[in-house]
KOLGU-4560 file (N, C-alpha, C; in nm, 3 decimals, padded with zeros to 5 digits):
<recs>
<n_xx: 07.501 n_yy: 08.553 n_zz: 11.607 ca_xx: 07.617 ca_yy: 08.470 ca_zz: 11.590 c_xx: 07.736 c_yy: 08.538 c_zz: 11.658 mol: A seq: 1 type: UNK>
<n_xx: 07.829 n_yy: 08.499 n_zz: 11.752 ca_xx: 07.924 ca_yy: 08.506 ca_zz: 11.797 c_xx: 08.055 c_yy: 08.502 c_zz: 11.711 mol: A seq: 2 type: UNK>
<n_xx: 08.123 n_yy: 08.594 n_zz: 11.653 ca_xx: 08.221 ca_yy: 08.554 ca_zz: 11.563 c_xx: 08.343 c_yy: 08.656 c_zz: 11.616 mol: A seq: 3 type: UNK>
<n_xx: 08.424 n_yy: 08.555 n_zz: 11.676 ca_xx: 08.513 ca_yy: 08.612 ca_zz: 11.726 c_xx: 08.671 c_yy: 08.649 c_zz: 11.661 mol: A seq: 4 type: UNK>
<n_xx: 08.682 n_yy: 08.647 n_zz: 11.538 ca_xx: 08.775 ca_yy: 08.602 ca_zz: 11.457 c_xx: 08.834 c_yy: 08.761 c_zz: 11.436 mol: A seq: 5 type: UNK>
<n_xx: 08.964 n_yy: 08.791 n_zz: 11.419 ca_xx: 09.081 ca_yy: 08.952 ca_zz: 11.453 c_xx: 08.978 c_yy: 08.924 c_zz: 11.260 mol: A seq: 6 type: UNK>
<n_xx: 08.926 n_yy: 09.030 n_zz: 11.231 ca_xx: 08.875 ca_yy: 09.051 ca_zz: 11.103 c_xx: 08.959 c_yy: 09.182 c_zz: 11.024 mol: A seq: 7 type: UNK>
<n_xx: 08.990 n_yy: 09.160 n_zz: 10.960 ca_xx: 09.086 ca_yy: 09.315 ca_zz: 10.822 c_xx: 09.030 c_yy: 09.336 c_zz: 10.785 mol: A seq: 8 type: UNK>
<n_xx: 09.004 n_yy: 09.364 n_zz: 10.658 ca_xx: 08.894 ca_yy: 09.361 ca_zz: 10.519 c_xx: 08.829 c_yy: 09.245 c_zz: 10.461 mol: A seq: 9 type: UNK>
<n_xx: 08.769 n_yy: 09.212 n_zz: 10.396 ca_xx: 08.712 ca_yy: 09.143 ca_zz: 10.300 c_xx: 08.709 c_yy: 09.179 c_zz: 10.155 mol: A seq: 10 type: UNK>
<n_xx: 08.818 n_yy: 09.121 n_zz: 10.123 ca_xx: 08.878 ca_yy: 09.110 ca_zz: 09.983 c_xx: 08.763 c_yy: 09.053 c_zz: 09.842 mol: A seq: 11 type: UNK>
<n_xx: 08.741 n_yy: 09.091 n_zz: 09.778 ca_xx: 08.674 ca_yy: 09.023 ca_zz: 09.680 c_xx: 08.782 c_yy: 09.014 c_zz: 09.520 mol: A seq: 12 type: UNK>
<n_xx: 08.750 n_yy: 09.082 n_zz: 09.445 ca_xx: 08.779 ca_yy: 09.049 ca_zz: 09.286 c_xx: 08.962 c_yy: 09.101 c_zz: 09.322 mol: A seq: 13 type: UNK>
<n_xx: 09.085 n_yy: 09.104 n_zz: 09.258 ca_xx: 09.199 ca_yy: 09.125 ca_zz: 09.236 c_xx: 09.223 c_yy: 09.104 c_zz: 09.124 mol: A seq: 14 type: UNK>
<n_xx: 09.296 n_yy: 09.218 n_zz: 09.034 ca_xx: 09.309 ca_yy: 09.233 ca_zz: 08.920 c_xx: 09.436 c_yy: 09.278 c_zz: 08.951 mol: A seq: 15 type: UNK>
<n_xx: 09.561 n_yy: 09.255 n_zz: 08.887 ca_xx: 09.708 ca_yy: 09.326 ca_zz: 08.797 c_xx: 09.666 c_yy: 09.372 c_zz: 08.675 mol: A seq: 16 type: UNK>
<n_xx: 09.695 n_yy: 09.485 n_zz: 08.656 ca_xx: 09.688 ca_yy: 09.545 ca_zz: 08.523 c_xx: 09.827 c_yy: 09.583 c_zz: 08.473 mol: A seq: 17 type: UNK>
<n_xx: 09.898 n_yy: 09.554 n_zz: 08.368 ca_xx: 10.016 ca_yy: 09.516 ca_zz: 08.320 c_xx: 10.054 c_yy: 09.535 c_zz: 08.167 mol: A seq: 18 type: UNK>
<n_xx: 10.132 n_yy: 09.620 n_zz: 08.153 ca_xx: 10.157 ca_yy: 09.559 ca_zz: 07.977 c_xx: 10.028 c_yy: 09.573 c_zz: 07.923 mol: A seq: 19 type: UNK>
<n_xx: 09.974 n_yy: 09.665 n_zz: 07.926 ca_xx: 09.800 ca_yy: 09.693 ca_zz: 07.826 c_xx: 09.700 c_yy: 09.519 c_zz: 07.855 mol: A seq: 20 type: UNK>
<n_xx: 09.706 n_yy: 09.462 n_zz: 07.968 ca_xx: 09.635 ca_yy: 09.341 ca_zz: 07.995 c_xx: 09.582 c_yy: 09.333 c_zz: 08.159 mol: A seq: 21 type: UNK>
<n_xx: 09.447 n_yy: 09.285 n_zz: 08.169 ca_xx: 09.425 ca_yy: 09.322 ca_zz: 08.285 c_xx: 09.430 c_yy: 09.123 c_zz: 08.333 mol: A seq: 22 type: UNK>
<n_xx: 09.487 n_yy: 09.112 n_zz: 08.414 ca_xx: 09.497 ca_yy: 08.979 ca_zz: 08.508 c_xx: 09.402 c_yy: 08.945 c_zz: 08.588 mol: A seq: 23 type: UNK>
<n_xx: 09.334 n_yy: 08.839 n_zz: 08.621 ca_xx: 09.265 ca_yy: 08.792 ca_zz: 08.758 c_xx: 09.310 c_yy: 08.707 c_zz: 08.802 mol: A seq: 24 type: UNK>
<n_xx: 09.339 n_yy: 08.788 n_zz: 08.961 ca_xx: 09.421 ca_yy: 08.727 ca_zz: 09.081 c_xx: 09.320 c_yy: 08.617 c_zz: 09.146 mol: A seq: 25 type: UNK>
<n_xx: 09.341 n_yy: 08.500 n_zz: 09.134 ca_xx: 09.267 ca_yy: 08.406 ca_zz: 09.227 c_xx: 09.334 c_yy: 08.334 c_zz: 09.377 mol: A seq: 26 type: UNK>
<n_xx: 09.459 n_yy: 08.391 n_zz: 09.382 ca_xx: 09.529 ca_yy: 08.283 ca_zz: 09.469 c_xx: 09.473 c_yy: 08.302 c_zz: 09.626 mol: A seq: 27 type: UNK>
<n_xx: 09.417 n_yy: 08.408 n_zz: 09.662 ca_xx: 09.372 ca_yy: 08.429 ca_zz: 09.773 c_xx: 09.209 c_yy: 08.335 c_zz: 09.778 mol: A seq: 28 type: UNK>
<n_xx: 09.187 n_yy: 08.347 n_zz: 09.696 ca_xx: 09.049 ca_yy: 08.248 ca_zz: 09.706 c_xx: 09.099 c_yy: 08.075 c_zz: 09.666 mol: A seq: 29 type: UNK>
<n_xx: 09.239 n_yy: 08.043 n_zz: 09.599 ca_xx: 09.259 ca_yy: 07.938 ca_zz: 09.568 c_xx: 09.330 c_yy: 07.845 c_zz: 09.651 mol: A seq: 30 type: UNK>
<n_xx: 09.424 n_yy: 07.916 n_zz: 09.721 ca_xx: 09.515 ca_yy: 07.867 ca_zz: 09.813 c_xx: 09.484 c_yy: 07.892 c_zz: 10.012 mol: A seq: 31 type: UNK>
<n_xx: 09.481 n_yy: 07.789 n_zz: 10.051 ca_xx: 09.382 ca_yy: 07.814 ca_zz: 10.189 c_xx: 09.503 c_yy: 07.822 c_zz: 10.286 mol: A seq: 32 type: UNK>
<n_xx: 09.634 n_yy: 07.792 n_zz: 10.243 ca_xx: 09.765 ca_yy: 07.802 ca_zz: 10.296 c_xx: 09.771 c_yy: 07.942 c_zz: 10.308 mol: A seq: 33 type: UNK>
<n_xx: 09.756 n_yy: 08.036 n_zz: 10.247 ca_xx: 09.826 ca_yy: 08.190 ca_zz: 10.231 c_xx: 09.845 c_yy: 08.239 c_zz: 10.360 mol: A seq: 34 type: UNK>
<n_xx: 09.952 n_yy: 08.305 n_zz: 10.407 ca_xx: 09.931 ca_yy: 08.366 ca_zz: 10.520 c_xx: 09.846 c_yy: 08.515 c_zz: 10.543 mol: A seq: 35 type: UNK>
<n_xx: 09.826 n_yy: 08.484 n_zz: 10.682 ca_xx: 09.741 ca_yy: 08.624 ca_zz: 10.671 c_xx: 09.569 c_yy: 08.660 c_zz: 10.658 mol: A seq: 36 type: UNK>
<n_xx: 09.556 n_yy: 08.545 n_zz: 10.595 ca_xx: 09.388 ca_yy: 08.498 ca_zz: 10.519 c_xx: 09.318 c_yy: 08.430 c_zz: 10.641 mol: A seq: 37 type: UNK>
<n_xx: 09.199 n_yy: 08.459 n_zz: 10.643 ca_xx: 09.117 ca_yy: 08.367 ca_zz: 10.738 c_xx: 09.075 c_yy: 08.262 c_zz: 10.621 mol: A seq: 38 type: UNK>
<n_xx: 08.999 n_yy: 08.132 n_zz: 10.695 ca_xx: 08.966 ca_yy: 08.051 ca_zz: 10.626 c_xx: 08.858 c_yy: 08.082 c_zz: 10.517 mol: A seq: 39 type: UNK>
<n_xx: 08.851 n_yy: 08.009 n_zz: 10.406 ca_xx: 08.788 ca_yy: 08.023 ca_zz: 10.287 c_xx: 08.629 c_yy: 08.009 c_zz: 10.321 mol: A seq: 40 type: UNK>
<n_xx: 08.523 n_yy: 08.140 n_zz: 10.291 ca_xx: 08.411 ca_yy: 08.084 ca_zz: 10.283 c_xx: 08.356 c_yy: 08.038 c_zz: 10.170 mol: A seq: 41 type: UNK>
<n_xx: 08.179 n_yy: 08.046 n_zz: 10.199 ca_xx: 08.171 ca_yy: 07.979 ca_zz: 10.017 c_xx: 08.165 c_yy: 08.111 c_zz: 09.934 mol: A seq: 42 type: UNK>
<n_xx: 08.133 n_yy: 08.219 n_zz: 09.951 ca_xx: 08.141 ca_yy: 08.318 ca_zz: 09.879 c_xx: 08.257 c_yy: 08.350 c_zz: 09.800 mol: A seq: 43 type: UNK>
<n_xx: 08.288 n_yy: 08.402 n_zz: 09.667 ca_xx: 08.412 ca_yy: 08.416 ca_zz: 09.613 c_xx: 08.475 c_yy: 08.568 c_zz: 09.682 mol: A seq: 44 type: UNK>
<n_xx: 08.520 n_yy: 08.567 n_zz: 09.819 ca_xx: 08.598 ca_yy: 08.661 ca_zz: 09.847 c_xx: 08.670 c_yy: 08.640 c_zz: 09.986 mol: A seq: 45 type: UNK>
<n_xx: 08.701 n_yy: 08.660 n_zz: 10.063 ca_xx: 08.811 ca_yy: 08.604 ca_zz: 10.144 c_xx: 08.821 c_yy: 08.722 c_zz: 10.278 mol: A seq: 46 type: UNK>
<n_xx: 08.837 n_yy: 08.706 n_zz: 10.385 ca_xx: 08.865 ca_yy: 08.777 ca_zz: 10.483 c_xx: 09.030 c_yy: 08.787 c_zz: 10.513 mol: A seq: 47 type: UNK>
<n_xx: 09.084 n_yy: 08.924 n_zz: 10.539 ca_xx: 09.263 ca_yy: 08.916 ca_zz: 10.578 c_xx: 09.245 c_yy: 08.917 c_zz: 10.738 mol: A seq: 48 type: UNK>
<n_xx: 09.385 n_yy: 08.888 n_zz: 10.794 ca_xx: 09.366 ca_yy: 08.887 ca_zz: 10.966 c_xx: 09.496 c_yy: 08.990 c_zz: 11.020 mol: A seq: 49 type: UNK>
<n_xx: 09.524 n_yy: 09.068 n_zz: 10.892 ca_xx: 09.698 ca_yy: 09.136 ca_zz: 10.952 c_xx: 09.729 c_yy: 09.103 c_zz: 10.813 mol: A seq: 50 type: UNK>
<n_xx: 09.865 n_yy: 09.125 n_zz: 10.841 ca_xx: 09.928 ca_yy: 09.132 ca_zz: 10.696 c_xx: 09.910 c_yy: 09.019 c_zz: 10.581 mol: A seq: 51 type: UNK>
<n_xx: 09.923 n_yy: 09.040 n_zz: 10.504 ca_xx: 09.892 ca_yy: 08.925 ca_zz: 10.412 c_xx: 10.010 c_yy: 08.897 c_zz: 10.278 mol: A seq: 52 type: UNK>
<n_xx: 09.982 n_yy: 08.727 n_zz: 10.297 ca_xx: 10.049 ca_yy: 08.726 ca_zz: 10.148 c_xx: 10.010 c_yy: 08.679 c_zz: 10.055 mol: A seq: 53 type: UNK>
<n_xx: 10.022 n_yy: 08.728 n_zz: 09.933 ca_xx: 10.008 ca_yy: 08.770 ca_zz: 09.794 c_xx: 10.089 c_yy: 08.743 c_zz: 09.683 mol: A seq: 54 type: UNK>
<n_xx: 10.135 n_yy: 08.617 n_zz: 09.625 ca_xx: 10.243 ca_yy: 08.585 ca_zz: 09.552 c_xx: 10.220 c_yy: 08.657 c_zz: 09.426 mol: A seq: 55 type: UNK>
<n_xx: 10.260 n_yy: 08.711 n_zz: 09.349 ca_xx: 10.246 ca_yy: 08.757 ca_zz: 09.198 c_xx: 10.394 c_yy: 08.800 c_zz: 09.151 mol: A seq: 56 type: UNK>
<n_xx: 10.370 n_yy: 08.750 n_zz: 09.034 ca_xx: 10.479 ca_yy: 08.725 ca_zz: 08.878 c_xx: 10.483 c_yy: 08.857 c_zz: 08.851 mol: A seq: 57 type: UNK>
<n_xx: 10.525 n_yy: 08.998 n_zz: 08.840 ca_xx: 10.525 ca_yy: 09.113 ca_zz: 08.794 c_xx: 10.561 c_yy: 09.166 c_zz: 08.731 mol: A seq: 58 type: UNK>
<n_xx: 10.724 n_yy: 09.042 n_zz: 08.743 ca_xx: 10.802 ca_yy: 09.069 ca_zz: 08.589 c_xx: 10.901 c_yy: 09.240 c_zz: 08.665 mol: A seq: 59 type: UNK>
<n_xx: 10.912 n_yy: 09.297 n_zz: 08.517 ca_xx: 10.988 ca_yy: 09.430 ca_zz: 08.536 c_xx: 10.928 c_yy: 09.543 c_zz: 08.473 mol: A seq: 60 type: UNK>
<n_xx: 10.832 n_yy: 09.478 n_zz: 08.417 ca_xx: 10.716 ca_yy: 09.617 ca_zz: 08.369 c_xx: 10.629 c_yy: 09.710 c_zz: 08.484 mol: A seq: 61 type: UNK>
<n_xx: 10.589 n_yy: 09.834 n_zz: 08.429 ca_xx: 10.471 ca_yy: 09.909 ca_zz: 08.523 c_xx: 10.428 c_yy: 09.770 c_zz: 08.523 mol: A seq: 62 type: UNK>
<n_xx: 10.305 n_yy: 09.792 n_zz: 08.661 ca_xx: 10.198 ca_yy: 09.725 ca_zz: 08.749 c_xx: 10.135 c_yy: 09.783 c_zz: 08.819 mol: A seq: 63 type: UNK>
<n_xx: 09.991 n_yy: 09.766 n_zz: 08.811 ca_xx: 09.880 ca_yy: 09.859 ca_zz: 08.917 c_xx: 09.792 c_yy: 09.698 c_zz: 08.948 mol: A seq: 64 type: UNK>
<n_xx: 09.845 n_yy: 09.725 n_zz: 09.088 ca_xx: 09.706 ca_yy: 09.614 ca_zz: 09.166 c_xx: 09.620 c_yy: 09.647 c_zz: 09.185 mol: A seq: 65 type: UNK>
<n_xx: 09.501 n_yy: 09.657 n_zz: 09.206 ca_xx: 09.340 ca_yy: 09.678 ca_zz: 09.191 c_xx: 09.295 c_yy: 09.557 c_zz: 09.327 mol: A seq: 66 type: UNK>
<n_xx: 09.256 n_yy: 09.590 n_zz: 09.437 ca_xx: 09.192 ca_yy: 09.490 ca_zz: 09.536 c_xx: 09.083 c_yy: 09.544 c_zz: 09.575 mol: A seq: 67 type: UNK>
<n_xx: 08.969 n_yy: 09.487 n_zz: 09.504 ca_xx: 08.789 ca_yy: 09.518 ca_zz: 09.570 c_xx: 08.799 c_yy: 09.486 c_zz: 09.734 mol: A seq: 68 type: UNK>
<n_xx: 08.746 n_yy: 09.605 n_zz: 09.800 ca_xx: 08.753 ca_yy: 09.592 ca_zz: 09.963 c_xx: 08.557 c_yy: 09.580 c_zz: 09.959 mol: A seq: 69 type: UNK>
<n_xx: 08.539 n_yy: 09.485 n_zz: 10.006 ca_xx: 08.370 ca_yy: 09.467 ca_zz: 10.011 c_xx: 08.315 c_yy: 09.504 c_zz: 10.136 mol: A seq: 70 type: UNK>
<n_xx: 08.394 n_yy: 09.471 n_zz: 10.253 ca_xx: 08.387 ca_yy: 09.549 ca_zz: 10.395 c_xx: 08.499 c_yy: 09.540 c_zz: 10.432 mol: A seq: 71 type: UNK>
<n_xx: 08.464 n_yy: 09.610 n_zz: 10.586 ca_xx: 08.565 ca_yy: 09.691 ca_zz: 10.636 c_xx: 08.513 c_yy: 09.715 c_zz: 10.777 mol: A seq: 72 type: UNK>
<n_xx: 08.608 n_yy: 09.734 n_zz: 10.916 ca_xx: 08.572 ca_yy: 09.750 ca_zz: 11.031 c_xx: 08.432 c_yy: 09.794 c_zz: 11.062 mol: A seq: 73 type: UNK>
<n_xx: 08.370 n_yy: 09.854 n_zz: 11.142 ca_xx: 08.449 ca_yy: 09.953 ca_zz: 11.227 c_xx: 08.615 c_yy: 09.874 c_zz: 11.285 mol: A seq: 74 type: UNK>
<n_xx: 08.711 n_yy: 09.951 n_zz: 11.320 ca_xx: 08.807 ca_yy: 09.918 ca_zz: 11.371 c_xx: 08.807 c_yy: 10.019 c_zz: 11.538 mol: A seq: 75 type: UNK>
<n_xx: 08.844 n_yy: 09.989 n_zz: 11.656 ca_xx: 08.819 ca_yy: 10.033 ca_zz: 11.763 c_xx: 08.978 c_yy: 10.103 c_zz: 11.742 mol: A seq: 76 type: UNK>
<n_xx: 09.017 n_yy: 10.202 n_zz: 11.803 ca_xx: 09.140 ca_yy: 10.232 ca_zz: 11.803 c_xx: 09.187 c_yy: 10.222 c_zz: 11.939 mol: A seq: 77 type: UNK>
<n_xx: 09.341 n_yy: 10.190 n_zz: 11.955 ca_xx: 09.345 ca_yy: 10.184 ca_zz: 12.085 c_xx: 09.414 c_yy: 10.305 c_zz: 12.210 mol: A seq: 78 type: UNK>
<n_xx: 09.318 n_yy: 10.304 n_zz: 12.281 ca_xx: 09.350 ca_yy: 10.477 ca_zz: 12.343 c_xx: 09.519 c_yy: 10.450 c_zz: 12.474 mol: A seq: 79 type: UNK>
<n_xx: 09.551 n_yy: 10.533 n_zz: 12.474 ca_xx: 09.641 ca_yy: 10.577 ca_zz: 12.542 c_xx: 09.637 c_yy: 10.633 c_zz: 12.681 mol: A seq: 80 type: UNK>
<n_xx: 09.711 n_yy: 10.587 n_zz: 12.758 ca_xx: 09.714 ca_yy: 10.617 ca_zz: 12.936 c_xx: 09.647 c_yy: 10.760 c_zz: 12.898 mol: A seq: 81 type: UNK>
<n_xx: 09.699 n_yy: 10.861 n_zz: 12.857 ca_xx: 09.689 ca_yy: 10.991 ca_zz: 12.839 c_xx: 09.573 c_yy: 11.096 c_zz: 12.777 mol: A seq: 82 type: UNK>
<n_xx: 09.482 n_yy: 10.978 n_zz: 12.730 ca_xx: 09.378 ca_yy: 10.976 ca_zz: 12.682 c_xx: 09.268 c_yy: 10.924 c_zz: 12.758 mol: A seq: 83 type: UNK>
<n_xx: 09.264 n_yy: 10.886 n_zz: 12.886 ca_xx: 09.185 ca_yy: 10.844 ca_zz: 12.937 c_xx: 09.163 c_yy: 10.881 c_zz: 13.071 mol: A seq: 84 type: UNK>
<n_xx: 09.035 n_yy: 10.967 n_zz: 13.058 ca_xx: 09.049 ca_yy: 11.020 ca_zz: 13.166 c_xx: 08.990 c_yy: 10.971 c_zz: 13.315 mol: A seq: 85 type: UNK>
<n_xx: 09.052 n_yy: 10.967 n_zz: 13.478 ca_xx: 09.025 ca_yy: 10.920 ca_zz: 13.588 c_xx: 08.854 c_yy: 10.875 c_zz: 13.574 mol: A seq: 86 type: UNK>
<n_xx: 08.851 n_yy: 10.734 n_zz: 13.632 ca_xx: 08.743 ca_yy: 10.690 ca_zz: 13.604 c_xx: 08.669 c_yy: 10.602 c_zz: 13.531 mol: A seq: 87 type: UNK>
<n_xx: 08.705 n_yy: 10.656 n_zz: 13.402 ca_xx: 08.658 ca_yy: 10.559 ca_zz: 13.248 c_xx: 08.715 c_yy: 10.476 c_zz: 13.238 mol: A seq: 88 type: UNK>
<n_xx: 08.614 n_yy: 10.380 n_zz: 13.174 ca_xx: 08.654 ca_yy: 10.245 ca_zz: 13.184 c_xx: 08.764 c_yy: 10.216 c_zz: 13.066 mol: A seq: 89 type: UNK>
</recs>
């Protein structure tokens, strides 16, 4: 399969933990608007493409976000004139 799509991570479960209560974040799997998100598959977890957004209520209390990363690159890095030496492609 050919899948040419700028890929981030692959996001699965999101939890806020808050005020002695742990939250589940659905809006990335609920909302197909979000920026940042590739489109929704059927699996419950979501691909990012660059930055992303993430609406949450947090209030003024501590907060610890929790985001399951299920994969992940390789990511190629990108080399520099100075790094490359006569020749290479």
């Amino acid at each position: 399969m050919d899948d040419r799509r700028s890929l981030g991570v692959l996001a699965g479960q999101i939890k806020l933990y808050q005020a002695g209560q742990s939250i589940d974040i659905t809006t990335h799997l609920d909302d197909a608007t979000l920026s940042g998100w590739q489109n929704q598959e059927a699996s419950p977890c979501r691909w990012t493409n660059g930055y992303v957004a993430l609406p949450l209520d947090t209030g003024t209390t501590d907060t610890v976000l929790a985001i399951q990363i299920l994969a992940a690159g390789p990511y190629l890095a990108a080399r520099r004139a100075s790094q490359i030496s006569p020749g290479a492609a």
